[in-house]
Structures are given as structure tokens and as C-alpha cells.
Steps between C-alpha positions, in 0.01 A plus 500: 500500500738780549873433673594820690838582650561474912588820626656549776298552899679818505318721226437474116896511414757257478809631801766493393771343740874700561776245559835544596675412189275774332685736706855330452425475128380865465799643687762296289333651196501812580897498662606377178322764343642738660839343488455492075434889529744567679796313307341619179800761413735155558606388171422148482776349263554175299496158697910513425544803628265624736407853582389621865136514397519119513469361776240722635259473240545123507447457867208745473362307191545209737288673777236570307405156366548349843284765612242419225526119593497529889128706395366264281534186766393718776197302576781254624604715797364636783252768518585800638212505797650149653862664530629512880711826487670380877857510236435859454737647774791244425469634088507860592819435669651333192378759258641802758812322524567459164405814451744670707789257333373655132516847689852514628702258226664780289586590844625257704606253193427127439747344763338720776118538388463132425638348826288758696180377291570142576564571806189693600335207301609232688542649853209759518216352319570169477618468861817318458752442733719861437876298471336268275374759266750712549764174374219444211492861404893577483577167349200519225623868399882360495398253232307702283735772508801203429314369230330840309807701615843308502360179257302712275652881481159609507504826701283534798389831662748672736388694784615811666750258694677381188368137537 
């Protein structure tokens, strides 16, 4: 008596099934990758006194095997065919305004860039009431630039305004 293997209704090969944290995973890998090649010319230091190398190859190390673990327990997460892409729109938004903010930083400075950004955040795509994010975006920028700025002495970007 001979025990043969079920194959799939499909055809004679096993399919193989794309899930979303195949994706995820894949894309973390290969960000950290690139982050690692980039930061190679970094020297990387000692632990007591760290080079500027460090911290980018770490976090890119850190990528990577997240990466590598969000594709081995794929299976676990959805596959790619069931996603509903209705969220579409409301990301592109996000990504275009946080584009822009990257863009026009150097430019504008911290103070400036990051209030518009949390501003555009709140009020344009999340649709927030605009004094309320307007009061959210002024007073979360104050803080951060009281506590990096003033607490720490860590220097944030200027603008073209001086602030």
C-alpha cells in the first residue's frame, strides 16, 4: 500500500501564500540594509566612547532581525489578497505630508516645520477641530523645543527666520 501526498485542486504544485508581514518583514530588511551601507564610512567606536557610525549600524542591525522575525511568523498575519486598501487615500496624505516637512526643514527650521506638520496632521487629515490642533501643535513643539533646546543644549535646526 503506497501513502501519496495531497496536492492541491489547483495544479501539481504546492502555492505558495504572500502575507502581509512578508512584505513588512522584507522591507525592514532591506531599509536596514541600506541604512548599514550607507553609515558604513561612520566610525563605529568603543561602547565608552562612541563614534557616529553607532547608532546607525545598531538601529539598522536592529531592523534587520526584526525584519527577519516579522518573515519567519508571517503565516501569522494576514495575506496580502484579504487586505481592504479603503486606508489607502488617508496614508498617502501622511506620507506627502511628511514628506513636504523632510523637504523644507533646513529651511524653515524645527520650531516652524514641526508645528506646520502637526498641524496639517491633526487638522487636514485627521479632521480635527483647527483651534484644537492648532493649541496641540504650538504647545507640543513648545515642549520639545523647552526640553531638547533650553533643558538639554542640544541644538535644533534654524530656519531662514532665525527660529
Amino acid at each position: 500500500m503506497r501513502c501519496e501526498r495531497a496536492r492541491p485542486a489547483g495544479g501539481d504544485e504546492e502555492s505558495v501564500t504572500l502575507h502581509t508581514d512578508h512584505i513588512v518583514g522584507g522591507t525592514f530588511v532591506a531599509f536596514g540594509a541600506l541604512v548599514f551601507a550607507l553609515s558604513g564610512d561612520l566610525p563605529f567606536g568603543t561602547l565608552s566612547f562612541p563614534g557616529a557610525g553607532m547608532m546607525p549600524k545598531l538601529v539598522a542591525g536592529f531592523l534587520i532581525l526584526f525584519g527577519l522575525l516579522l518573515i519567519l511568523r508571517a503565516r501569522e498575519s494576514a495575506p496580502v489578497a484579504t487586505l481592504a486598501w479603503g486606508d489607502l487615500p488617508h496614508a498617502a496624505r501622511v506620507v506627502a505630508i511628511t514628506a513636504a516637512a523632510i523637504a523644507l526643514y533646513q529651511t524653515l527650521g524645527f520650531l516652524v516645520t514641526m508645528a506646520l506638520l502637526l498641524f496639517a496632521l491633526t487638522f487636514g487629515t485627521e479632521r480635527r477641530n483647527p483651534l484644537l490642533a492648532a493649541g496641540f501643535s504650538i504647545s507640543a513643539v513648545a515642549l520639545t523645543y523647552l526640553l531638547f533646546d533650553v533643558a538639554l543644549k542640544t541644538p535644533l535646526e534654524r530656519g531662514i527666520l532665525g527660529y
